[in-house]
BALO-95249 format. One record per residue (C-alpha): residue in three letters; chain; x, y, z. Coordinates in Angstrom, 3 decimals. Example, Ala and Ser with C-alpha at 12.3 -4.5 7.8 and 13.67 -1.06 7.14 Angstrom:
2
R r c x y z
R ALA A 12.300 -4.500 7.800
R SER A 13.670 -1.060 7.140
This chain:
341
R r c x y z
R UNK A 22.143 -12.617 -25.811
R UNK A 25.246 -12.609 -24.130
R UNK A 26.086 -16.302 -22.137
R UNK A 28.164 -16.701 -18.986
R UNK A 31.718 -18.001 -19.622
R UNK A 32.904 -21.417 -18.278
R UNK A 36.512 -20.040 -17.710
R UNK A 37.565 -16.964 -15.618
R UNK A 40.158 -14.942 -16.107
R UNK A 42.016 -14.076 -12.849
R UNK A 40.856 -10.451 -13.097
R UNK A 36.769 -11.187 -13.420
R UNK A 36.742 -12.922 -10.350
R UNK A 34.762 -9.724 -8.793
R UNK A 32.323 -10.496 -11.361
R UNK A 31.765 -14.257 -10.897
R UNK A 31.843 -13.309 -7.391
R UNK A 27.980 -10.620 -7.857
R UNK A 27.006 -13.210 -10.252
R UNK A 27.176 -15.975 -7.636
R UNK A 24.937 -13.928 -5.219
R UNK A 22.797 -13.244 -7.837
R UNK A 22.009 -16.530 -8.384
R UNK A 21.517 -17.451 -4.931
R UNK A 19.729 -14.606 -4.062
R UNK A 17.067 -15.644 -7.058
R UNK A 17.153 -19.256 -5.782
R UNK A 16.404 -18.172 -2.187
R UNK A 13.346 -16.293 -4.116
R UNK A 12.120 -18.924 -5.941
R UNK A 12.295 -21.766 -3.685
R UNK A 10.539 -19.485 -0.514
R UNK A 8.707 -17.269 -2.132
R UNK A 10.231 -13.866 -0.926
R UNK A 9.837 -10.992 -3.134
R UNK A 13.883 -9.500 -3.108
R UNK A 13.458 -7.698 -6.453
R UNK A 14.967 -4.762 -5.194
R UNK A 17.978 -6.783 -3.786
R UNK A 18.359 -8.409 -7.158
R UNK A 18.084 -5.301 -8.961
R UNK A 20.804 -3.355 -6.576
R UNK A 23.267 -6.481 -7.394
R UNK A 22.451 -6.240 -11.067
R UNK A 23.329 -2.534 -10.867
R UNK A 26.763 -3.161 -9.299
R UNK A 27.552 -6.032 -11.874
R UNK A 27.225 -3.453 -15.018
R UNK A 28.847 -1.552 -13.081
R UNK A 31.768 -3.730 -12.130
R UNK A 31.967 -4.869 -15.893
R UNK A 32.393 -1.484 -17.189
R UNK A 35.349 -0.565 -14.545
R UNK A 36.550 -3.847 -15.371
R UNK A 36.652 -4.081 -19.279
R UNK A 37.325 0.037 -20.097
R UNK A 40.787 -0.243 -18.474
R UNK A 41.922 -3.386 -19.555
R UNK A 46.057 -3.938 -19.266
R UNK A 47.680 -4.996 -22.675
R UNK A 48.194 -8.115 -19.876
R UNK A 44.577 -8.948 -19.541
R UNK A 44.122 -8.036 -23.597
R UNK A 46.884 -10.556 -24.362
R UNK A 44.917 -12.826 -21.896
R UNK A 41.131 -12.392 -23.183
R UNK A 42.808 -13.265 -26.880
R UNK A 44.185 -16.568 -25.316
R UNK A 40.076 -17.156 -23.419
R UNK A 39.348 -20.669 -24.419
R UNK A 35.783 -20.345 -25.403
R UNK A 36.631 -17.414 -27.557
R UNK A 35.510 -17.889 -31.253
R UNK A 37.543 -19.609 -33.504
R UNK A 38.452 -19.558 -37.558
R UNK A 35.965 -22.377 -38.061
R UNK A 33.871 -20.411 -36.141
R UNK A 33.937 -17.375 -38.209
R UNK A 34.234 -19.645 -41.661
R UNK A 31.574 -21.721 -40.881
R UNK A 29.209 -18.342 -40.276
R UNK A 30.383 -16.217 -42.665
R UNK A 31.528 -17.691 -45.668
R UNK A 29.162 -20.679 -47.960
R UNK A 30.104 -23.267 -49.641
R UNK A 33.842 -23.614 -48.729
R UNK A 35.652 -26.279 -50.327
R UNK A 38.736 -27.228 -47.734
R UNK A 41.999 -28.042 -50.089
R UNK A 44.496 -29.960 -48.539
R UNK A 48.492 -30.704 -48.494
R UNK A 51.173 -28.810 -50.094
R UNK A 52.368 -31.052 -53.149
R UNK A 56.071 -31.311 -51.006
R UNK A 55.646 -33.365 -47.617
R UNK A 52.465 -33.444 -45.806
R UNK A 48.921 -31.485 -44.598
R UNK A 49.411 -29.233 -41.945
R UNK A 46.245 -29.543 -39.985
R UNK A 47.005 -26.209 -37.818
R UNK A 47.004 -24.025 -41.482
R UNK A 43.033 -24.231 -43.301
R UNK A 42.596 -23.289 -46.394
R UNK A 39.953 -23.671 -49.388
R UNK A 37.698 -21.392 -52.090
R UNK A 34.488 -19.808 -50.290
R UNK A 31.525 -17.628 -50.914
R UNK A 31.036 -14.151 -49.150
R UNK A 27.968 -12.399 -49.617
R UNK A 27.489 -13.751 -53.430
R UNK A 31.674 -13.745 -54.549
R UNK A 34.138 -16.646 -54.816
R UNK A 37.327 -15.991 -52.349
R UNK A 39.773 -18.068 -50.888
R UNK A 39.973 -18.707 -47.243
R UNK A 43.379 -18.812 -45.435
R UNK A 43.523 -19.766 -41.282
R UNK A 44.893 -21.073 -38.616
R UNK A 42.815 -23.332 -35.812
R UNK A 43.677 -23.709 -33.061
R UNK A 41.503 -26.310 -31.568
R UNK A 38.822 -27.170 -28.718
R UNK A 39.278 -30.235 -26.763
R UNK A 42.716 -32.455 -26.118
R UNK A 42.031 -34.028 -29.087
R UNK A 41.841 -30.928 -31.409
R UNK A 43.954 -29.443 -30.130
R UNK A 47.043 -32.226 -30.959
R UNK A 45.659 -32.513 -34.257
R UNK A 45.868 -29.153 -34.833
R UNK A 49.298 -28.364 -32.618
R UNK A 47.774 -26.034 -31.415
R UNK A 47.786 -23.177 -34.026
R UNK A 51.519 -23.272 -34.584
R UNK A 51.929 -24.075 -38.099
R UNK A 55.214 -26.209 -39.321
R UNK A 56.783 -25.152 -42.748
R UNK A 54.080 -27.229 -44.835
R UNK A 51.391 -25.542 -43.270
R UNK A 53.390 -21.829 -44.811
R UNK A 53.506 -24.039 -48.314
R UNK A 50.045 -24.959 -48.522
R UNK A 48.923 -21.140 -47.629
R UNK A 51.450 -19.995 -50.750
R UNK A 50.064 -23.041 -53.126
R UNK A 46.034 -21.936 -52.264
R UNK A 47.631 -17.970 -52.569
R UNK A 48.491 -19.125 -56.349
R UNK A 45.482 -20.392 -57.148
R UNK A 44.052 -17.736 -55.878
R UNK A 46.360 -15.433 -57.972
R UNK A 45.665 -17.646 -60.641
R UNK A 41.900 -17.600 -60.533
R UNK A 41.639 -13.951 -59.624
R UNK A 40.226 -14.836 -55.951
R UNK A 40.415 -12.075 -53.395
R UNK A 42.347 -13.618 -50.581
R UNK A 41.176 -13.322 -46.840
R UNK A 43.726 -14.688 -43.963
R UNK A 42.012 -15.372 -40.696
R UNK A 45.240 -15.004 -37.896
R UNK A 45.035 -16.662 -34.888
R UNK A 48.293 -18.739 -33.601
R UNK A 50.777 -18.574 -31.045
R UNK A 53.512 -18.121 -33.310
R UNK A 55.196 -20.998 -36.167
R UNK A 56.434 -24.150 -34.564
R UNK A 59.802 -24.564 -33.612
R UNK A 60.816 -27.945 -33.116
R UNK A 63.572 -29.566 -34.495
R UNK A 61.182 -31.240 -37.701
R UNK A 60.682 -27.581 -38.956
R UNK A 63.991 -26.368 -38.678
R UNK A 64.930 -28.905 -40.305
R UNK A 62.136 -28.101 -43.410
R UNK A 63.087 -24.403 -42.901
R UNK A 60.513 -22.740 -41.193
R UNK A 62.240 -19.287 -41.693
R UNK A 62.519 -20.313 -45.193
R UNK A 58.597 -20.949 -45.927
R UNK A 57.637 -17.560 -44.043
R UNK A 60.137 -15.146 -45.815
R UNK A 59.023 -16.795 -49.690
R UNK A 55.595 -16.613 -48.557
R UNK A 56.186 -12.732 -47.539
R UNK A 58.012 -12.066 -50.654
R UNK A 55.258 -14.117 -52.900
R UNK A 52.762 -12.228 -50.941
R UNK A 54.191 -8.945 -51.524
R UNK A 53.563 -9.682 -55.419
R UNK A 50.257 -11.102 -55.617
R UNK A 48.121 -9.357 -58.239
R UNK A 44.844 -9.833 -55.822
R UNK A 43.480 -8.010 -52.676
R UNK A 44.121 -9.489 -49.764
R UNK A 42.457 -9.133 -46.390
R UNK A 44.252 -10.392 -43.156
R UNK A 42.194 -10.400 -39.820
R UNK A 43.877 -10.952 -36.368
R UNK A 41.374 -12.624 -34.451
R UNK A 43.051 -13.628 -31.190
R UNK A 46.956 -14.493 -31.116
R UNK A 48.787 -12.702 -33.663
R UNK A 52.016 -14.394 -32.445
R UNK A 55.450 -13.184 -34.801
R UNK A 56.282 -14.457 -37.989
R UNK A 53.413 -17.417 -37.554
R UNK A 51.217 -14.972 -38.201
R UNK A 53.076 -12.604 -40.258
R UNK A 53.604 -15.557 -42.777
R UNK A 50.144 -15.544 -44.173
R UNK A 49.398 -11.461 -42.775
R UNK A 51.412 -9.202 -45.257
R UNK A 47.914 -7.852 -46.996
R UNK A 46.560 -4.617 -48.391
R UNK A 43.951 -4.273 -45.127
R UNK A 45.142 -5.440 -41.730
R UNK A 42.596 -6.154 -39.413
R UNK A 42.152 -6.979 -36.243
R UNK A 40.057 -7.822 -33.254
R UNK A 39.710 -5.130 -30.605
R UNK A 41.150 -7.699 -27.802
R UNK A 43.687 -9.137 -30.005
R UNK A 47.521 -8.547 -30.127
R UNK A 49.780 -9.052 -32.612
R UNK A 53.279 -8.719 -31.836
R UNK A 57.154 -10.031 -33.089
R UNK A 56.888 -11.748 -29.887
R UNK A 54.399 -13.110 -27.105
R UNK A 55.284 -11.183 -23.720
R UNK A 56.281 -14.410 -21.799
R UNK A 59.403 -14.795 -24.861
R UNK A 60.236 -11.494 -24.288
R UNK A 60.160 -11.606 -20.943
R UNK A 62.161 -14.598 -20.759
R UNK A 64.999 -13.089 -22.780
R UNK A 64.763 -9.517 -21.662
R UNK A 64.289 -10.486 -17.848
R UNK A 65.242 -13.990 -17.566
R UNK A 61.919 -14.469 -16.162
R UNK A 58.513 -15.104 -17.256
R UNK A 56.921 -13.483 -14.525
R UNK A 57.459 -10.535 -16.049
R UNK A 54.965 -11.244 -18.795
R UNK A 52.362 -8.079 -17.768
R UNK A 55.593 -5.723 -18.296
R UNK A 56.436 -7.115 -21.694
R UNK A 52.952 -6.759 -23.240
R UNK A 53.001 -2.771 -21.962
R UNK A 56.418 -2.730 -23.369
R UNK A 55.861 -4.080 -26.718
R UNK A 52.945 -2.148 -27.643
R UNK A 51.171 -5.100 -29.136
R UNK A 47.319 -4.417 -28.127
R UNK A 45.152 -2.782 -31.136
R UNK A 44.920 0.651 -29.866
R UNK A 48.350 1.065 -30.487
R UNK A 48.955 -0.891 -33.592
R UNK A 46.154 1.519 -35.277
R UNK A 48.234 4.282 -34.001
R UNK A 51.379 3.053 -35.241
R UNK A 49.589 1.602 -38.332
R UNK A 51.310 -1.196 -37.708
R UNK A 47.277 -2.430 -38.760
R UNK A 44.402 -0.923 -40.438
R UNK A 41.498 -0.989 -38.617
R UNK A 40.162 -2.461 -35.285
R UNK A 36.789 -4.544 -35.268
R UNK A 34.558 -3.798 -32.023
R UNK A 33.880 -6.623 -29.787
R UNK A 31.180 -7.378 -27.241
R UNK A 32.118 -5.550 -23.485
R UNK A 34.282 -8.267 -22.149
R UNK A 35.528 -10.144 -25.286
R UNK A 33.964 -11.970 -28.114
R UNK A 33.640 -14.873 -26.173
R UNK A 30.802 -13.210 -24.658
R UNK A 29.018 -11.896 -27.353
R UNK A 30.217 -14.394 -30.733
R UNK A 27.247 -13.665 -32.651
R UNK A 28.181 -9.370 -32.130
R UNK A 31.702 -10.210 -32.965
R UNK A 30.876 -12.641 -36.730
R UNK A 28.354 -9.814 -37.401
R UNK A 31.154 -6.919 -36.964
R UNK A 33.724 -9.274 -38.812
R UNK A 31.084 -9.787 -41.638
R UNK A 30.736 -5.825 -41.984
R UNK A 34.334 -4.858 -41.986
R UNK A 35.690 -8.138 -44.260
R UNK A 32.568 -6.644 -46.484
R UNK A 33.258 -3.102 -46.533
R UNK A 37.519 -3.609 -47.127
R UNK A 36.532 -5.713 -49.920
R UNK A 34.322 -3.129 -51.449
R UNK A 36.519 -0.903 -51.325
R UNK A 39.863 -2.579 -53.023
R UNK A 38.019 -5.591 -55.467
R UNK A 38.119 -2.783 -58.499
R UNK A 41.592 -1.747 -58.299
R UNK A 43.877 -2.640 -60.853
R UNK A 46.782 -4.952 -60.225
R UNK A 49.735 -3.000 -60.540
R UNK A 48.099 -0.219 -58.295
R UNK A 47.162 -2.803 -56.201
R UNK A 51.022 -3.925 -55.588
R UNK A 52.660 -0.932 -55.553
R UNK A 50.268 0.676 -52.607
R UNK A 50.527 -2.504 -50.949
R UNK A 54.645 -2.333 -51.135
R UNK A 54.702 1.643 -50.061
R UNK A 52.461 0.319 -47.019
R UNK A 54.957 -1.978 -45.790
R UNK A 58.136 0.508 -46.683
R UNK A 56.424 2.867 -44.749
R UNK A 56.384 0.948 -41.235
R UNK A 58.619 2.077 -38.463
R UNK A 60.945 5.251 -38.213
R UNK A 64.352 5.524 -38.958
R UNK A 67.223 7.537 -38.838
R UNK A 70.258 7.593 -41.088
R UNK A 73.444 9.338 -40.026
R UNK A 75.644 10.360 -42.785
R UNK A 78.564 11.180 -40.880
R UNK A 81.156 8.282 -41.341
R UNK A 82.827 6.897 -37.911
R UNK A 85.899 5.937 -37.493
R UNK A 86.752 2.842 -35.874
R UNK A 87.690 4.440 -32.648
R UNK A 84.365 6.881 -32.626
R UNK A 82.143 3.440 -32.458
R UNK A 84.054 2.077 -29.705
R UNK A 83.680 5.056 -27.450
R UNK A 79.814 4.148 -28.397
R UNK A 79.598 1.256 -28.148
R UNK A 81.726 1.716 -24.496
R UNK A 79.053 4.448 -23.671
R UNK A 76.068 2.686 -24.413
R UNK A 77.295 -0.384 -22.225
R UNK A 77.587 1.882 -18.881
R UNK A 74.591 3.800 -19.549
């Protein structure tokens, strides 16, 4: 059964709007004992109705937004539901435990795997503790020391995405955050194990790219996962944040077009309006796609396994080469036409 949200987006206001009359119009019933079923049905038309026009032409804006919704499900959410017996490891054997990074060996349906994720948090409180999802170098380390052990252990690997992007502040530059991704992306690359990554809300740049370069990229149908989150880009495109709603369209981040691009794999449904509204639909849908992908690769033999996974990733994007060689004068007439273009 799907529940009513706390939180409203700015574009479902026409829906908390019927649903308000609907529940005063069954109140008024109740309390004076007027028969308005026909009322209550005609407003319980338009709200499907509403919902559908509402949620089948979603904006990569509102997408973007609905991956941010507070009460949306969670990795604990998804860990605690799906997976038994998980065994949370901690620190990473250099400087600390990075709350915002989970990790630990699981059960899924009957095998042993090792659970990779980021949480973001609930309340004030959580949230803190967790810094909200951004994980600091440490958190990248203790991913790559479980991803060993995995390795190690022959554990399928499944990464649960779900952060704004790495943190930034001067404590992780300082412990090389750019560092921590790119060895975890080349360790990654070279891991003799399947491993399935699953964007479940935020897949914000290389915070999420640091524990996502897998054999099966999945993700959420209201998810994004992008090199940047639109207000970045639309602070350093357009100086301005407002432009937000333009960057997201720009940046083709929404997972319509990363399938097309196959920038990821494949796109898990989710309840009309966002998993928030249906979290029991979207942990049964996750269950039968992280079931099926690992069905399908658990058999295949290592080196296969790394070379298909390497051809994947060389086989992103489109490029062109030009074999002519420039002189120095032809690029600056270029570079002079591109600038007053």
């Amino acid at each position: 059964m799907k529940k009513k949200p706390k939180f409203s987006l700015d574009f479902e206001k026409p829906l908390r709007e019927l649903e308000e009359q609907l529940h005063r119009l069954r109140d008024t019933s109740a309390e004076n004992d007027i028969d308005v079923s026909s009322e209550i049905e005609a407003i319980e038309a338009k709200l499907e109705e509403t919902k559908k026009e509402i949620y089948s032409g979603l904006s990569a804006w509102q997408k973007v937004q609905i991956s941010r919704h507070p009460e949306r499900p969670q990795a604990l959410d998804y860990i605690n539901e799906l997976f038994t017996d998980f065994q949370e490891l901690h620190g990473d054997r250099l400087f600390k435990d990075d709350r915002a990074v989970i990790g630990g060996t699981a059960m899924f349906e009957g095998n042993p795997v090792m659970v990779l994720a980021q949480q973001k948090g609930r309340n004030t409180k959580e949230k803190l503790l967790r810094n909200f999802g951004a994980p600091s170098p440490e958190g990248y380390r203790k991913a790559l020391r479980l991803m060993k052990m995995a390795n190690t252990f022959g554990l399928p690997i499944v990464s649960l995405i779900d952060t704004p992007g790495a943190y930034a502040n001067v404590g992780a530059e300082e412990r090389h955050v750019a560092e921590a991704i790119a060895v975890n992306l080349r360790s990654m690359s070279q891991l003799a194990v399947p491993i399935i990554a699953v964007v479940l809300g935020e897949g914000g740049s290389g915070g999420a790219l640091g524990v996502a370069l897998a054999d099966k990229v999945l993700i959420f149908e209201n998810a994004y996962y992008s090199v940047i989150s639109p207000e970045g880009c639309a602070a350093i495109l357009w100086k301005d944040r407002a432009y937000a709603p333009d960057a997201a369209e720009a940046l083709k981040l929404t997972a319509d077009k990363l399938l097309e691009f196959k920038i990821v794999d494949r796109v898990i449904p989710e309840p009309l309006g966002g998993a928030h509204l249906g979290p029991q639909m979207a942990k049964d849908n996750l269950r039968k796609a992280l079931l099926e992908e690992l069905v399908a690769i658990k058999d295949t033999k290592a080196d296969k396994l790394i070379d298909t996974r390497y051809q994947k990733y060389r086989q992103l994007g489109v490029f062109e080469e030009n074999t002519e060689l420039l002189t120095a004068e032809a690029v600056k007439e270029e570079v002079a036409e591109s600038a007053t273009a």
